[in-house]
N, C-alpha and C positions, 0 to 999 in steps of 0.2 A: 441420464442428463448429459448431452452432450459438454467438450470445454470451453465452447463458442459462449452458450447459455450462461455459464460459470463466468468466464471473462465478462460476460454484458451484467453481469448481475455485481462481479466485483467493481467492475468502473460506476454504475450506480452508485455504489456504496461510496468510492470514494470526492464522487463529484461534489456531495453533500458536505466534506470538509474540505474541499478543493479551496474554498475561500478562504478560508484560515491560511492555508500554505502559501498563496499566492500573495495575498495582504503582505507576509514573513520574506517576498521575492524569493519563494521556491514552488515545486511541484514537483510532482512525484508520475511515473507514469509502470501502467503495467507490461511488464516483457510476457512475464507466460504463466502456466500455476500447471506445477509437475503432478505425477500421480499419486503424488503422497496429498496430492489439495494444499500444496505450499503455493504462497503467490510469491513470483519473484517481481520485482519492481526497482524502476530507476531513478534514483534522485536526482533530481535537475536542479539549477538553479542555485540559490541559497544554502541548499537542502542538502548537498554534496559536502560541504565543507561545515556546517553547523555542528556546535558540539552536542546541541541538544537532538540533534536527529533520531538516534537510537530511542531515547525518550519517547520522542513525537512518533515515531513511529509502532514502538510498543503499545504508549498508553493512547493514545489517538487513533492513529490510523487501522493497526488491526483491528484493537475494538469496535471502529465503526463498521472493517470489512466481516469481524467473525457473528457482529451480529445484526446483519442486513443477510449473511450467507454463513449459514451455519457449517453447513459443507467443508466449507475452508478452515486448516487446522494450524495455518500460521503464515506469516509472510518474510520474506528473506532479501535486502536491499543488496543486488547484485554488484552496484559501487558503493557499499557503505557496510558496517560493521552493526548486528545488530546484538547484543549484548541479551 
């Protein structure tokens, strides 16, 4: 499987709670997903400075990307702290 495929399949996943984030004046967008199958991603918006980000994106966002893409074994917000 190429990373292209990976990448089209991770933004899938997250376009589905795209509207939650964006309702919140944030978004999230993805940079790249190394070969450990980490996605790296960047907060925008809202989403850079929110205390709950770490949250949203633990219990939200990976869980929708690890289970629309099982492949993937975690994701890491390259401006933000993920806990």
């Amino acid at each position: 499987m190429s990373d292209q495929s990976l990448i089209e399949k991770v933004e899938i996943a997250i376009d589905e709670i795209r509207p939650y984030l964006i309702a919140d004046g944030g978004d999230i967008k993805v940079v790249s997903i190394d070969n450990k199958n980490i996605v790296n991603l960047e907060l925008l918006g809202s989403c850079e400075t929110c205390p709950m980000s770490p949250m949203t994106l633990k219990a939200g966002v990976e869980e929708a990307i690890k289970k629309q893409v099982p492949e993937i074994k975690g994701i890491n917000a390259i401006n933000g702290v993920i806990n």
